[in-house]
PyMOL Python script that loads the backbone (N, CA, C, O; Angstrom):
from pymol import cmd

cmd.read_pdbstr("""\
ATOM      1  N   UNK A   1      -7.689  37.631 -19.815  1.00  0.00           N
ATOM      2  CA  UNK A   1      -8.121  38.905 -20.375  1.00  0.00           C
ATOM      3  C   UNK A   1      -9.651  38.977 -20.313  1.00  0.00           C
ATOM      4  O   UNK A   1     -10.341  38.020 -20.665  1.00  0.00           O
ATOM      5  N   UNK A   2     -10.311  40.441 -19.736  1.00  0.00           N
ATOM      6  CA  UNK A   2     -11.489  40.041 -20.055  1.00  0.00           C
ATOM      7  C   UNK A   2     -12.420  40.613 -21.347  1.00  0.00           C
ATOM      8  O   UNK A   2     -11.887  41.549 -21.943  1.00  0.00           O
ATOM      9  N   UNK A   3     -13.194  40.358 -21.649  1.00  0.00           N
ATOM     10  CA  UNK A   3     -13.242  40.243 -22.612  1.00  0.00           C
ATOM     11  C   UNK A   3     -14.811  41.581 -22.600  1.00  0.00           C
ATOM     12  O   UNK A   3     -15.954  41.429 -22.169  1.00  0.00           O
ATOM     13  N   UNK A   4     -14.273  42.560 -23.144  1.00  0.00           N
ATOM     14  CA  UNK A   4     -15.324  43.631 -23.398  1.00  0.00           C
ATOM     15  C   UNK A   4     -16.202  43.733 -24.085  1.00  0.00           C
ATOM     16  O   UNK A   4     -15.633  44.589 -24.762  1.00  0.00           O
ATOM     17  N   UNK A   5     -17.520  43.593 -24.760  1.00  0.00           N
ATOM     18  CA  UNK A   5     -18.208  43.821 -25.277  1.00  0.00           C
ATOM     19  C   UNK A   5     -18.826  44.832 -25.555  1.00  0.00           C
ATOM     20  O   UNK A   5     -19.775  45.095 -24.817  1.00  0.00           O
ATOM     21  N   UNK A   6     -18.461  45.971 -26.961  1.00  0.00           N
ATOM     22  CA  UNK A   6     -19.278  47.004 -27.087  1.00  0.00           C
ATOM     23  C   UNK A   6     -20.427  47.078 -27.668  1.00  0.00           C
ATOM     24  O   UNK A   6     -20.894  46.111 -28.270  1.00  0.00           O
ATOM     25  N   UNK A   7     -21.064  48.267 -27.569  1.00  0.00           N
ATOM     26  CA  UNK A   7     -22.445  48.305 -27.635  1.00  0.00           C
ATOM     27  C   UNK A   7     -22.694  48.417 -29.255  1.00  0.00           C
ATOM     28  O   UNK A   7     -21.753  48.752 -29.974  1.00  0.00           O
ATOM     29  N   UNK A   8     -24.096  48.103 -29.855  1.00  0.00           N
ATOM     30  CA  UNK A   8     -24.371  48.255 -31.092  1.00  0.00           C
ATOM     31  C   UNK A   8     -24.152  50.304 -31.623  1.00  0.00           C
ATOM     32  O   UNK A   8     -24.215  51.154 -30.734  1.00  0.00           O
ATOM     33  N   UNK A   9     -23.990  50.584 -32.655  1.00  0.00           N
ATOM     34  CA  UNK A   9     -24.117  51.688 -33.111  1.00  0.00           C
ATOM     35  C   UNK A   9     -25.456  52.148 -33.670  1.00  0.00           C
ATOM     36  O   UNK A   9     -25.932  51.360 -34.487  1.00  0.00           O
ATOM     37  N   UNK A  10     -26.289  53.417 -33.381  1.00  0.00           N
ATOM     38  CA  UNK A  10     -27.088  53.563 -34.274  1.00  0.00           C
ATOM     39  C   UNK A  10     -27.456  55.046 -35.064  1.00  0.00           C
ATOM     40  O   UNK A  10     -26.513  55.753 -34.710  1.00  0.00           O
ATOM     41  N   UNK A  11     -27.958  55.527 -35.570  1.00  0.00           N
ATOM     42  CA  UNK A  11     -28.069  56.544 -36.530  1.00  0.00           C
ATOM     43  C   UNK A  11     -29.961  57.309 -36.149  1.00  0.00           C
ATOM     44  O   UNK A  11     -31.002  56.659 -36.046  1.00  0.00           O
ATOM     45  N   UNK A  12     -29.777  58.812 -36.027  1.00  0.00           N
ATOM     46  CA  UNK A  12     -30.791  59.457 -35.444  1.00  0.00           C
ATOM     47  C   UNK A  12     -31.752  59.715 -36.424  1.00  0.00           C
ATOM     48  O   UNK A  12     -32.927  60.038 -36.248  1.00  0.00           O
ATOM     49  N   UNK A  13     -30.965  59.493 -37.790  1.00  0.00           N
ATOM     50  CA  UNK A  13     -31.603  59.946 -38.843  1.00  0.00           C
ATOM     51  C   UNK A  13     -31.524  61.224 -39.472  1.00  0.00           C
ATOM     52  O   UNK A  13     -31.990  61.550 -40.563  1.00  0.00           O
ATOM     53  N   UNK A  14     -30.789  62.001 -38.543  1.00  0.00           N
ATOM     54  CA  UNK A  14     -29.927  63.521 -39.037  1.00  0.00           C
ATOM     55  C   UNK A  14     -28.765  63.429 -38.835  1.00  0.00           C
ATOM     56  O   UNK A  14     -28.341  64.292 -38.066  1.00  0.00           O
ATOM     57  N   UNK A  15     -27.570  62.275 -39.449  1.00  0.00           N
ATOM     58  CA  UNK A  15     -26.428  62.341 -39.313  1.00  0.00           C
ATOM     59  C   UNK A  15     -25.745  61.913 -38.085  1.00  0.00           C
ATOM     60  O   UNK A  15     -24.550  61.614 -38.083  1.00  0.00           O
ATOM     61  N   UNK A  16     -26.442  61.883 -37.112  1.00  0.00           N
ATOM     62  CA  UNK A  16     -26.110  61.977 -35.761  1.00  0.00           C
ATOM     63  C   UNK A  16     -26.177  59.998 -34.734  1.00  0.00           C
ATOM     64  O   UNK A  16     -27.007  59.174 -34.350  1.00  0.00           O
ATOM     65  N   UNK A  17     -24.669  60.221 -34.767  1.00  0.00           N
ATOM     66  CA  UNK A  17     -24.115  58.307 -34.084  1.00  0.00           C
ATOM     67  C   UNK A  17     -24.353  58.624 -32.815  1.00  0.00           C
ATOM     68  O   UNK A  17     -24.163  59.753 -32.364  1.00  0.00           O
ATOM     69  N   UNK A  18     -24.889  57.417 -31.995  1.00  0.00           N
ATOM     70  CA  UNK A  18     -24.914  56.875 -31.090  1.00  0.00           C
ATOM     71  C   UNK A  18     -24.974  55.741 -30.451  1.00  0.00           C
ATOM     72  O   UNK A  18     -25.742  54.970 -31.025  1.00  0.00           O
ATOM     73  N   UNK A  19     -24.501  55.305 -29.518  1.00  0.00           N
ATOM     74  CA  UNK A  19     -24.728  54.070 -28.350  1.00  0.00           C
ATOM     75  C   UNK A  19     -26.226  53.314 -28.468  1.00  0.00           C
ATOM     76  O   UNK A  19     -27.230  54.014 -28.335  1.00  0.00           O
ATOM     77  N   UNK A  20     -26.334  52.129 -28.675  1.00  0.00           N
ATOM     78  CA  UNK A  20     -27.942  51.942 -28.196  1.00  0.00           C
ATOM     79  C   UNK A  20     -27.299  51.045 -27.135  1.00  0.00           C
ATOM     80  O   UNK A  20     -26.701  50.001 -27.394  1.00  0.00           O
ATOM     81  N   UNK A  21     -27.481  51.551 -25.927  1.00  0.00           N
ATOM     82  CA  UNK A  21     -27.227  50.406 -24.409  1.00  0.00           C
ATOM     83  C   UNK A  21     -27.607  49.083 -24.398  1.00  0.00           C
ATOM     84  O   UNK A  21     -27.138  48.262 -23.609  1.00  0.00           O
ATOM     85  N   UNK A  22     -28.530  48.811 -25.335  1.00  0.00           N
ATOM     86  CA  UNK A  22     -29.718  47.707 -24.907  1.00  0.00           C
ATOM     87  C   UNK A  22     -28.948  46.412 -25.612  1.00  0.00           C
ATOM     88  O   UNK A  22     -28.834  45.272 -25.163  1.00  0.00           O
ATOM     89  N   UNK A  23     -28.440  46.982 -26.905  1.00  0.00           N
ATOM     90  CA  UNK A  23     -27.613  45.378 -27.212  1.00  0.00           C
ATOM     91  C   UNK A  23     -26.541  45.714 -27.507  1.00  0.00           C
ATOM     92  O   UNK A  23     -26.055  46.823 -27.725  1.00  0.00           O
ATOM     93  N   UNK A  24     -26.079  44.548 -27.520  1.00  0.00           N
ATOM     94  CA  UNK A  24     -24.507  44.187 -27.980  1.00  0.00           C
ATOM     95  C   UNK A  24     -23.886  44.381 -29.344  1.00  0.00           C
ATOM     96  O   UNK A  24     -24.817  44.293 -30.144  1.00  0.00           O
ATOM     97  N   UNK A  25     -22.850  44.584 -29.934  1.00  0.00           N
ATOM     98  CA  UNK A  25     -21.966  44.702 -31.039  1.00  0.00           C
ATOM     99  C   UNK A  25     -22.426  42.943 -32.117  1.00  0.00           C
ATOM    100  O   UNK A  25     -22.289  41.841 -31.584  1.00  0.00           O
ATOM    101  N   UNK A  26     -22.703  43.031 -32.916  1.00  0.00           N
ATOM    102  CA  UNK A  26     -23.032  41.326 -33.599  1.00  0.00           C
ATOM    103  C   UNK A  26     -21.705  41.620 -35.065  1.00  0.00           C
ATOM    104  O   UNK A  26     -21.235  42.728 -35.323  1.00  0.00           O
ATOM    105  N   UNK A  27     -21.519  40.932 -35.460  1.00  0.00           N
ATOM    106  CA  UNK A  27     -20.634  40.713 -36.916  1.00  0.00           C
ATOM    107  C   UNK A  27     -21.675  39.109 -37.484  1.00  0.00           C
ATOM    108  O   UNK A  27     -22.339  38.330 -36.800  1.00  0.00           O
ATOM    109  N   UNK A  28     -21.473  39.133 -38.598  1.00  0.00           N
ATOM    110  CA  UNK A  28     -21.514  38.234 -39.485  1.00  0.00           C
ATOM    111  C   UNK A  28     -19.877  37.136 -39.864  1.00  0.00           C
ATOM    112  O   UNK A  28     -18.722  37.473 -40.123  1.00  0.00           O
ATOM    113  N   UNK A  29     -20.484  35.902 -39.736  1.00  0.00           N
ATOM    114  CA  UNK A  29     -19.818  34.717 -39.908  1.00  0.00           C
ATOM    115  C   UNK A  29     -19.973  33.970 -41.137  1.00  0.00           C
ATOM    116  O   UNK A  29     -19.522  32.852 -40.889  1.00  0.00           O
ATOM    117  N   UNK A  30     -20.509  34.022 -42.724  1.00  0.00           N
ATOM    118  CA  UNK A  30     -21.117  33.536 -43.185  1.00  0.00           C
ATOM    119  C   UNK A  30     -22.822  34.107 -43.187  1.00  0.00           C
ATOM    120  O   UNK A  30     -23.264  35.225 -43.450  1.00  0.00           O
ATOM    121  N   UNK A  31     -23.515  32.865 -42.790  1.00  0.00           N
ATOM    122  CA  UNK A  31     -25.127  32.811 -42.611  1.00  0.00           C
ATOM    123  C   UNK A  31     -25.017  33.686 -40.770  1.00  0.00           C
ATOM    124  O   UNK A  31     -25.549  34.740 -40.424  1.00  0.00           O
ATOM    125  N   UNK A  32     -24.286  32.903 -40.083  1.00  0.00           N
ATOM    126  CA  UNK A  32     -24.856  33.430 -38.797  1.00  0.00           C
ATOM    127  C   UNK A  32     -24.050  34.643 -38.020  1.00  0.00           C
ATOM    128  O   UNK A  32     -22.839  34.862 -38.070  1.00  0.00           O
ATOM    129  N   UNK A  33     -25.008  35.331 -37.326  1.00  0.00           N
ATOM    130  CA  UNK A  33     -24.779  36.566 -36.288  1.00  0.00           C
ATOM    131  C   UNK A  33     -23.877  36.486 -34.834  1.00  0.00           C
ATOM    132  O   UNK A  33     -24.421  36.122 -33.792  1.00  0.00           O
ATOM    133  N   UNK A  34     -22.600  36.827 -34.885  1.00  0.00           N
ATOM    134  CA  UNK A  34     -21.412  36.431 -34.018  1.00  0.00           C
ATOM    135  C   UNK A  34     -21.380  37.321 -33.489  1.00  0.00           C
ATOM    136  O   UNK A  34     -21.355  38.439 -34.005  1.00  0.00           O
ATOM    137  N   UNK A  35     -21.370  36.958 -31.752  1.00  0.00           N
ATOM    138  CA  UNK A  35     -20.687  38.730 -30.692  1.00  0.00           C
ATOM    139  C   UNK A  35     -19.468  38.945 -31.441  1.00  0.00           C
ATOM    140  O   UNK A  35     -18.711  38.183 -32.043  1.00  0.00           O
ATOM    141  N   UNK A  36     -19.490  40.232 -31.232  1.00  0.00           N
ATOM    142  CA  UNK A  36     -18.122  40.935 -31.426  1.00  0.00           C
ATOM    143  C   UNK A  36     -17.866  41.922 -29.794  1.00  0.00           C
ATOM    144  O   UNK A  36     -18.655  42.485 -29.034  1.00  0.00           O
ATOM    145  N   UNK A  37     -15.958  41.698 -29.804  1.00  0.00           N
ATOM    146  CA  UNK A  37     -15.741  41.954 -28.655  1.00  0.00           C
ATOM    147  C   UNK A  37     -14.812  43.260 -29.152  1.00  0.00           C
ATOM    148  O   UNK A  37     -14.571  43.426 -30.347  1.00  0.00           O
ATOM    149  N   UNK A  38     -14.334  44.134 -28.157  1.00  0.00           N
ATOM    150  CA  UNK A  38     -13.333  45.153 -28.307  1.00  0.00           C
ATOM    151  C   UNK A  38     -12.101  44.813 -28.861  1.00  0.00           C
ATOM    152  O   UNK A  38     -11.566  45.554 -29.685  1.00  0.00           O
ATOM    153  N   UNK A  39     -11.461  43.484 -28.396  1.00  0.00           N
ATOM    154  CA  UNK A  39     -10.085  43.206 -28.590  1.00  0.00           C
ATOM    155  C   UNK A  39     -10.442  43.149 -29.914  1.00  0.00           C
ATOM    156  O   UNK A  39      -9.560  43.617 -30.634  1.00  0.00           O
ATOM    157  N   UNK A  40     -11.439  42.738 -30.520  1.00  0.00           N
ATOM    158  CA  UNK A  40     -11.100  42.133 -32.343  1.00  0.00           C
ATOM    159  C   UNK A  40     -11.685  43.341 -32.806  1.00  0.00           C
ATOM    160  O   UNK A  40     -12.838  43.091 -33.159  1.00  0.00           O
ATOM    161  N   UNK A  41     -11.383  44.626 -32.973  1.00  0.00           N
ATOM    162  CA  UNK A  41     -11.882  45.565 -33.181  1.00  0.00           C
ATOM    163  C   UNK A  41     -10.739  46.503 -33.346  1.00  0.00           C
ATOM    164  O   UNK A  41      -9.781  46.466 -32.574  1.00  0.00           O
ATOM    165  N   UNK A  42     -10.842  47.608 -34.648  1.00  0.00           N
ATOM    166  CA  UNK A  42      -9.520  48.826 -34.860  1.00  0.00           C
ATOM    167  C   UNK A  42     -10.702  50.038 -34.843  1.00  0.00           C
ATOM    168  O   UNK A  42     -11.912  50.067 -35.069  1.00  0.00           O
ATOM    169  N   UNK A  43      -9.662  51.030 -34.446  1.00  0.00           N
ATOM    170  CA  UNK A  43     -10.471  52.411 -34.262  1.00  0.00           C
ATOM    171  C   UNK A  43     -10.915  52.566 -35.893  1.00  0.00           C
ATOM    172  O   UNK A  43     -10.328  51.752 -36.606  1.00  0.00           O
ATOM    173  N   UNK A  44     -11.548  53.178 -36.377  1.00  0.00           N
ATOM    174  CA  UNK A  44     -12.249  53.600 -37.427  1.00  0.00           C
ATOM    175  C   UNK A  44     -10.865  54.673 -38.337  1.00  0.00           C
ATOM    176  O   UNK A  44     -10.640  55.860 -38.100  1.00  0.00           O
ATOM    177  N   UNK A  45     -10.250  53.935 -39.203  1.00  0.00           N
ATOM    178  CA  UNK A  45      -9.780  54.571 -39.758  1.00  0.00           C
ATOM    179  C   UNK A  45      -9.404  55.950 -40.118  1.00  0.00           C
ATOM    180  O   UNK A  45     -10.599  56.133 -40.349  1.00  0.00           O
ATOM    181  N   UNK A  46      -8.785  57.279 -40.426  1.00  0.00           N
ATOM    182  CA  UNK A  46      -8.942  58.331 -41.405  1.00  0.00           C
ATOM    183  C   UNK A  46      -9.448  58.323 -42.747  1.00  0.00           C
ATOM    184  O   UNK A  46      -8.967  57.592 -43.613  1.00  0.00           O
ATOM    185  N   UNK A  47     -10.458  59.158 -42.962  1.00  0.00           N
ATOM    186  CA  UNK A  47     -10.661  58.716 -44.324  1.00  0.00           C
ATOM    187  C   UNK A  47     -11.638  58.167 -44.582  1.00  0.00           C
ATOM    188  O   UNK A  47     -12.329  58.374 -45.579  1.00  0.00           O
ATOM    189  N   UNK A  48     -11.862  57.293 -43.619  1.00  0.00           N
ATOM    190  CA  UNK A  48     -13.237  56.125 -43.375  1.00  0.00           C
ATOM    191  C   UNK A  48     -14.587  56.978 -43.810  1.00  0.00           C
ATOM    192  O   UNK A  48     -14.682  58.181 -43.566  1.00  0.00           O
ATOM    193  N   UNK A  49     -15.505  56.306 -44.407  1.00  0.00           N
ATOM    194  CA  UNK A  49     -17.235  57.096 -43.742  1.00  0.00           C
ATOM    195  C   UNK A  49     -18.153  56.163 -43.038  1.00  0.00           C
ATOM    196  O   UNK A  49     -18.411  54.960 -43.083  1.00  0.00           O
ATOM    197  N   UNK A  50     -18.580  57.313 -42.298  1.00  0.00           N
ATOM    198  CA  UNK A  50     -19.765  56.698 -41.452  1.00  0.00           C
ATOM    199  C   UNK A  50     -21.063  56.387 -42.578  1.00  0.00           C
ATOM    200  O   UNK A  50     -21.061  56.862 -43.714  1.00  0.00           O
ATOM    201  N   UNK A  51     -22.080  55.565 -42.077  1.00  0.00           N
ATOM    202  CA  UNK A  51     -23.249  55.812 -43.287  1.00  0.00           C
ATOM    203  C   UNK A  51     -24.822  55.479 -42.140  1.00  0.00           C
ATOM    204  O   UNK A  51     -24.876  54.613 -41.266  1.00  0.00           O
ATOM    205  N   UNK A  52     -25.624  56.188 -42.413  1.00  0.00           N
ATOM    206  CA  UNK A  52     -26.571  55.735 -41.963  1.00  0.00           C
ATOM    207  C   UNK A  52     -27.769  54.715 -43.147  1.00  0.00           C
ATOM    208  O   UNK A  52     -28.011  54.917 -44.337  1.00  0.00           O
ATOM    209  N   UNK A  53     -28.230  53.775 -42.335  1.00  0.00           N
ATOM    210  CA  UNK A  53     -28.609  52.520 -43.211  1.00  0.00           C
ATOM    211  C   UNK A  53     -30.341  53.086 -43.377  1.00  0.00           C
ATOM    212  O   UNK A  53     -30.950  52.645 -42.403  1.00  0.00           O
ATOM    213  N   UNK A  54     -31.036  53.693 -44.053  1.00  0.00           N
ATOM    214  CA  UNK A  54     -32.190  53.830 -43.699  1.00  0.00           C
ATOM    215  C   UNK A  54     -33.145  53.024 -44.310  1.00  0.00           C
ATOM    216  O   UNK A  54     -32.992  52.923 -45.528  1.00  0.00           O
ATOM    217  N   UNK A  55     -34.270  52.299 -43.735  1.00  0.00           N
ATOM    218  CA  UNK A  55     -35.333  51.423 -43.590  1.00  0.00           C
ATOM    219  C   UNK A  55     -34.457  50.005 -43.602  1.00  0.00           C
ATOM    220  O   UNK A  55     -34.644  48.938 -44.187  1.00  0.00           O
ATOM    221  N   UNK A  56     -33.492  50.435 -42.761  1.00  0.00           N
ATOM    222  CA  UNK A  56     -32.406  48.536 -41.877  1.00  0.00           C
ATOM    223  C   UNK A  56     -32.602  48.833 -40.633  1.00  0.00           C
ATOM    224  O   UNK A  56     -32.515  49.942 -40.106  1.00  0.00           O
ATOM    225  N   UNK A  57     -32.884  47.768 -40.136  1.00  0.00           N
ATOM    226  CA  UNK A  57     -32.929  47.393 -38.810  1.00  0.00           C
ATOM    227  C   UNK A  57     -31.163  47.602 -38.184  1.00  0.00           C
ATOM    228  O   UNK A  57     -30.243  47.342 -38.960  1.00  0.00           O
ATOM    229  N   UNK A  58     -30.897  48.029 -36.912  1.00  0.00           N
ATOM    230  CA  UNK A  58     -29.496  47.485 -36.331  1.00  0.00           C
ATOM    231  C   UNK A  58     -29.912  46.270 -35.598  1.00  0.00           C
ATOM    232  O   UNK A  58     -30.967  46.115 -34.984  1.00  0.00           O
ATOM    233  N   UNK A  59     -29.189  45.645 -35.707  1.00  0.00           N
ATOM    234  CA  UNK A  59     -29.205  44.032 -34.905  1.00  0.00           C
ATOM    235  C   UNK A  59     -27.965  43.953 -33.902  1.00  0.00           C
ATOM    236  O   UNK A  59     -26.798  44.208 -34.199  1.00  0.00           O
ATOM    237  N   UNK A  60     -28.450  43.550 -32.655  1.00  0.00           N
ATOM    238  CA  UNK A  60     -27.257  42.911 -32.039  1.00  0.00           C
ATOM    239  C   UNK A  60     -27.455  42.288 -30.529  1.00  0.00           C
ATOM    240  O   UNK A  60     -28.580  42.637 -30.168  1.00  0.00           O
ATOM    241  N   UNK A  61     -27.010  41.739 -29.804  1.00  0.00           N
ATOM    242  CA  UNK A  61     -27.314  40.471 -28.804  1.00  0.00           C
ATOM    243  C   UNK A  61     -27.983  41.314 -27.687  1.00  0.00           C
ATOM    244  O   UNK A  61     -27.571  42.457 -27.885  1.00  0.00           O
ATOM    245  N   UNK A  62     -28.645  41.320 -26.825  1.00  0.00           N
ATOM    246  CA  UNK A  62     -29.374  41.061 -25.637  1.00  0.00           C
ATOM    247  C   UNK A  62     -28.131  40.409 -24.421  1.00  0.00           C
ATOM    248  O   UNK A  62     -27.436  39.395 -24.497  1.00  0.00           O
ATOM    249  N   UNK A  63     -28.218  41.460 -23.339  1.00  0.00           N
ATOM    250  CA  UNK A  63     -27.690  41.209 -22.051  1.00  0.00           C
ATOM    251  C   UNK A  63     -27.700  39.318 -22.127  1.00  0.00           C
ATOM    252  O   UNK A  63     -26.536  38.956 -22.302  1.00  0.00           O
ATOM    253  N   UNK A  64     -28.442  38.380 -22.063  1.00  0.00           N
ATOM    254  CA  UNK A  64     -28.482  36.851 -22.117  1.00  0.00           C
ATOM    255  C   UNK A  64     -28.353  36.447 -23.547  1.00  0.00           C
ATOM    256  O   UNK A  64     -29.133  35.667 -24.092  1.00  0.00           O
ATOM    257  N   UNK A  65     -27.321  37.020 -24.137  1.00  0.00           N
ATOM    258  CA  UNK A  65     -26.753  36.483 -25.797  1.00  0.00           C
ATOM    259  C   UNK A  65     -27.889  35.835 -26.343  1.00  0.00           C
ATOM    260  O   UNK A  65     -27.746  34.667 -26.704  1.00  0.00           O
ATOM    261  N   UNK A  66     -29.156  36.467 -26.486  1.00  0.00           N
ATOM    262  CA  UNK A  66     -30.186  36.342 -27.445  1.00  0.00           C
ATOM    263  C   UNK A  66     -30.027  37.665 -28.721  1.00  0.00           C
ATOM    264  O   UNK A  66     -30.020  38.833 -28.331  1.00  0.00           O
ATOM    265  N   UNK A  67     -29.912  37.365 -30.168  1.00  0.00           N
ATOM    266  CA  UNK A  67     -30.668  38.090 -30.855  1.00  0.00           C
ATOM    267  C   UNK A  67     -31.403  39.502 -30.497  1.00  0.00           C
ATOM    268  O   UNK A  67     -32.026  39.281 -29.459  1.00  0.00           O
ATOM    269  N   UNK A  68     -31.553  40.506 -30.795  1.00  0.00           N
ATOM    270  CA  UNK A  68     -32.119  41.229 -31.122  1.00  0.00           C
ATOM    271  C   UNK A  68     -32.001  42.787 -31.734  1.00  0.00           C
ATOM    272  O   UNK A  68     -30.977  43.419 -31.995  1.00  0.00           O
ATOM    273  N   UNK A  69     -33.560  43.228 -31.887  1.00  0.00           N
ATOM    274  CA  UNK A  69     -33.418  44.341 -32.977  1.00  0.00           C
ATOM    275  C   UNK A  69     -33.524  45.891 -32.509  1.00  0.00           C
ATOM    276  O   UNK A  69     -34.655  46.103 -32.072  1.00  0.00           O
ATOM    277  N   UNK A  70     -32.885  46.774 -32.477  1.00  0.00           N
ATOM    278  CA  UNK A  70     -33.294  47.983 -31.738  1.00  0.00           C
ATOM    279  C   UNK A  70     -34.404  48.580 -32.226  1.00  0.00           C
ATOM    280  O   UNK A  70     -34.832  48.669 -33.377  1.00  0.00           O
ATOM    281  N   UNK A  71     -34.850  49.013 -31.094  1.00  0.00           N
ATOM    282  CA  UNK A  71     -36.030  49.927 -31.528  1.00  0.00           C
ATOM    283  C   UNK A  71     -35.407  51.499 -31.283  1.00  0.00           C
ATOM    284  O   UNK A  71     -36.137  52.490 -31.315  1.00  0.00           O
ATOM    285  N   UNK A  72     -33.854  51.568 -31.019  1.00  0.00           N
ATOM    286  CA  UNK A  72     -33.684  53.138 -30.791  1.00  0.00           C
ATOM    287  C   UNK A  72     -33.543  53.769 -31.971  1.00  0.00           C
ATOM    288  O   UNK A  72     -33.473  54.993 -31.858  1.00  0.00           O
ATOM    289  N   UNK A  73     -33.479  53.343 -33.067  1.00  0.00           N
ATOM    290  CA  UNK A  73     -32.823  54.398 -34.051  1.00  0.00           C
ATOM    291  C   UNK A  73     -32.109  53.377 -35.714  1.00  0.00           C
ATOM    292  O   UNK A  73     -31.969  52.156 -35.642  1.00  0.00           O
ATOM    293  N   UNK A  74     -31.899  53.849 -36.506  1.00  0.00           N
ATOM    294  CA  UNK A  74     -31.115  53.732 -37.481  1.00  0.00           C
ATOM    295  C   UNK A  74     -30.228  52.911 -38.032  1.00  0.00           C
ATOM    296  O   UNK A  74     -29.308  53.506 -38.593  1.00  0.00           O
ATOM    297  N   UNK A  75     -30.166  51.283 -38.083  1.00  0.00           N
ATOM    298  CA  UNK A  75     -28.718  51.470 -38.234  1.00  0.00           C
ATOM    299  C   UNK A  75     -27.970  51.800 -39.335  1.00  0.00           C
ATOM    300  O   UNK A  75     -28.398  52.059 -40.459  1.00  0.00           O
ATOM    301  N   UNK A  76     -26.253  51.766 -38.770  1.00  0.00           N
ATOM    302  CA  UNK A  76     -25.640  52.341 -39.177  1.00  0.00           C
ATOM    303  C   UNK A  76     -24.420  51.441 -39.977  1.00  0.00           C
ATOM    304  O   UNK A  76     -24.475  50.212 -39.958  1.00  0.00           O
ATOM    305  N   UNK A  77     -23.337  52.150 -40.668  1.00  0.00           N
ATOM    306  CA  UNK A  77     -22.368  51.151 -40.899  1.00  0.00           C
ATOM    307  C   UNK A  77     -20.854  52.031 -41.282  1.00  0.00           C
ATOM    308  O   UNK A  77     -20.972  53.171 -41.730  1.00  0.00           O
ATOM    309  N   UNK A  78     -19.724  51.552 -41.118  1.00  0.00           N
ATOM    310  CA  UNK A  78     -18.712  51.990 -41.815  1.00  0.00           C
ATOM    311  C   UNK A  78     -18.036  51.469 -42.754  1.00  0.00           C
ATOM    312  O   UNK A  78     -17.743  50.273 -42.743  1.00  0.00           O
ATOM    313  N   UNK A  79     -17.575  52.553 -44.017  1.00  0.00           N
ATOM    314  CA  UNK A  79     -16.711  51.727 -44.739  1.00  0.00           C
ATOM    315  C   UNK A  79     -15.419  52.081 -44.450  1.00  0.00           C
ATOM    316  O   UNK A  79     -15.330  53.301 -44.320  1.00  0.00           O
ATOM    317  N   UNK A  80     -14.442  51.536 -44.308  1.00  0.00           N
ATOM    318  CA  UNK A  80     -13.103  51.656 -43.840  1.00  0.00           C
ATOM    319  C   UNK A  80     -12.418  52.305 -45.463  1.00  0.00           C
ATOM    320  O   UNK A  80     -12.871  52.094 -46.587  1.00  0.00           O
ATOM    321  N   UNK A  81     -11.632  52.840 -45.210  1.00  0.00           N
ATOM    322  CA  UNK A  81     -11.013  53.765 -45.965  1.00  0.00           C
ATOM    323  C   UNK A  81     -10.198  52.883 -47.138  1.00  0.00           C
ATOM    324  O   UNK A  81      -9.078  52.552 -46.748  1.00  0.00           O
ATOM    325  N   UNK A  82     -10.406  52.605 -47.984  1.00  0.00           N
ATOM    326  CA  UNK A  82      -9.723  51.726 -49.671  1.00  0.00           C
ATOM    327  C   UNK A  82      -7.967  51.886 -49.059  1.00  0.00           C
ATOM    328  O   UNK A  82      -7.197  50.932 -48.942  1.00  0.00           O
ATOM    329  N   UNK A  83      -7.650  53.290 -48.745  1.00  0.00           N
ATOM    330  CA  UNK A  83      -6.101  53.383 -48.545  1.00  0.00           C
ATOM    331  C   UNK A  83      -5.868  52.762 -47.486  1.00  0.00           C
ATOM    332  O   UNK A  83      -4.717  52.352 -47.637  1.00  0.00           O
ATOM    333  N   UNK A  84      -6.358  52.318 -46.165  1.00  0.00           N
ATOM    334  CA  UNK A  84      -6.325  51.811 -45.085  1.00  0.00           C
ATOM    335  C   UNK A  84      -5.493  50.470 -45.031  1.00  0.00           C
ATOM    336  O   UNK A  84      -4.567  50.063 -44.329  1.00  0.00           O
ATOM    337  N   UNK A  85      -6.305  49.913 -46.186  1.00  0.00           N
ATOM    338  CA  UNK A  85      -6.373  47.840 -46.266  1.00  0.00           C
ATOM    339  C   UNK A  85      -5.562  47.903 -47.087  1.00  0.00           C
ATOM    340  O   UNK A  85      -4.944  46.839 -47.093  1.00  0.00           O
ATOM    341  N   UNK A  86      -5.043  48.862 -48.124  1.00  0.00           N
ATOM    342  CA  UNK A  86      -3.897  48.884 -48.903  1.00  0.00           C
ATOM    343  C   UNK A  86      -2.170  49.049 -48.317  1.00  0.00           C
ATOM    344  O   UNK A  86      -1.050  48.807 -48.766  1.00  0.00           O
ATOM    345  N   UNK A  87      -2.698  49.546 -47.194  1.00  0.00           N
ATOM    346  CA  UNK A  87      -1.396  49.366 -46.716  1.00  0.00           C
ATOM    347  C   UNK A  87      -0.711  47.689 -46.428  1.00  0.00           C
ATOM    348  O   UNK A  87       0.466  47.377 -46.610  1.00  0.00           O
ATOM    349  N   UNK A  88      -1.880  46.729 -45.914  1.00  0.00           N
ATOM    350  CA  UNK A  88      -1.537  45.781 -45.338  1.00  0.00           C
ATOM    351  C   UNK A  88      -1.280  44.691 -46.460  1.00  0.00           C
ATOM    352  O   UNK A  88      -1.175  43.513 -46.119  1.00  0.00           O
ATOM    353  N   UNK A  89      -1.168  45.084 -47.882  1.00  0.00           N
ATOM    354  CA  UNK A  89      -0.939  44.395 -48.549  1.00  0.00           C
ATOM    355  C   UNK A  89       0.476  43.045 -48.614  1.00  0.00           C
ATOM    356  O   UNK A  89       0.558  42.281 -49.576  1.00  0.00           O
TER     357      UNK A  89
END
""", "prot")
cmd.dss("prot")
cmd.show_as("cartoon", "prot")
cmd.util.cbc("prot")
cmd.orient("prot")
């Protein structure tokens, strides 16, 4: 399987999501910053909200799985919907 890597998300600062091309998707492990790939990934719930993070950096890997910080924009984050994770009880 191969293994897809999507791009970081970021926020325009008027509501408005987008792609930043330049890095990669990162998750948290604990202390350290882990690629995240498509397969370990669910579409964004109903219900869900988007949020824009303002005066946060978005973080996420560099084409040669280095670290880094965008300079395009905002980041961003979702919270998945309370009824969502209740189902999987």
């Amino acid at each position: 399987m191969r293994k897809i890597r999507p791009y970081i998300v970021c926020s325009d600062g008027k509501g408005n999501l987008y792609e930043d091309r330049t890095l990669y998707a990162a998750g948290r492990s604990g202390f350290d910053f882990i690629p995240l790939y498509l397969h370990q990934m669910i579409e964004v719930p109903e219900g869900s909200d988007m949020f824009e993070l303002p005066g946060r950096a978005a973080v996420g890997f560099n084409a040669q799985g280095y670290p880094g910080i965008s300079t395009e924009g905002i980041a961003a984050a979702s919270f998945i919907a309370p009824a969502y994770t209740q189902l999987h009880l």
